[in-house]
Every structure is written in C-alpha cells, then in structure tokens.
N, C-alpha and C positions, 0 to 999 in steps of 0.2 A: 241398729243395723250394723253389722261386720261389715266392717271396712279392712281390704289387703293393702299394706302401704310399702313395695317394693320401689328398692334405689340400687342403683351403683354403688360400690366403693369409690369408682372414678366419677362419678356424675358431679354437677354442679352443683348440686344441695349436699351439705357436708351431712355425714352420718350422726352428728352431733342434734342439727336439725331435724332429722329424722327421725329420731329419738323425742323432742320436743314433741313434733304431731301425734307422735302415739302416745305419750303422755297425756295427750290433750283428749285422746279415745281411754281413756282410765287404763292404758297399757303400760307395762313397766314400772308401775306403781305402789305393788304388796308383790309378796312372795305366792305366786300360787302353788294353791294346795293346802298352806301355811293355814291352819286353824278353819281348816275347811272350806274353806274360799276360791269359788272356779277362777283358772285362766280366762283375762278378758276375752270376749269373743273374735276382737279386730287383731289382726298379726303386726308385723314388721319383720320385714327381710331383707337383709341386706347384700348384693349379692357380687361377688369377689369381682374383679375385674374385668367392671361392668359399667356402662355411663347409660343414660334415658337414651343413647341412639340403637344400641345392639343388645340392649338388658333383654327383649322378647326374642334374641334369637340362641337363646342358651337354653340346653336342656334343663336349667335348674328353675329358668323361668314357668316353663311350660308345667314342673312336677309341681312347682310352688302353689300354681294357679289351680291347677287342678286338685290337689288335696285342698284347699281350700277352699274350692264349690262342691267340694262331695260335705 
C-alpha cells in the first residue's frame, strides 16, 4: 500500500527521522531507475517552513496530496 509521509522542516520530528520511516517503506533505498528498478510507491516530503500545526494550510500541501492520489 503507498503510504504519503509528509513533515515540516519546523515540526518536531526531525527530517532525519523522516527519512528512517521511509526507509522503513523501502524508500530512499536504491537509485531508481538504476538498472531498471521503479521508484518505491510510498513518497516523503518534506515541506519548508512548516510544523504538523499549518503543514495542511500551504498550497504545497494541498498539490502534494493531490498528485499523489491521482
């Protein structure tokens, strides 16, 4: 199942950690593309000066989300 794992820059999970959980979805893993190998399905975004209270009221949130359910 794709999983979107959107954070802040400013939020209280560092982007370090956010990185871990996608690694943990086989994201950020191999090169894709690299020898023919798709991009994992699940994303990571991380989005500029942004914390878990205002991340849903930025238009990047909104584009994020939305190309990622089409």
């Amino acid at each position: 199942m794709p999983v979107l794992l959107a954070y802040g820059d400013a939020d209280s999970i560092p982007p370090a950690h956010a990185a871990e959980f996608f690694a943990l979805l086989d994201g950020g893993l191999r090169d894709a593309m690299l020898g023919g190998s798709p991009p994992p399905a699940s994303r990571l975004a991380i989005l500029p000066g942004t914390t878990h209270y205002d991340i849903l009221d930025t238009s990047q949130a909104e584009k994020l989300i939305t190309d990622f359910l089409q």
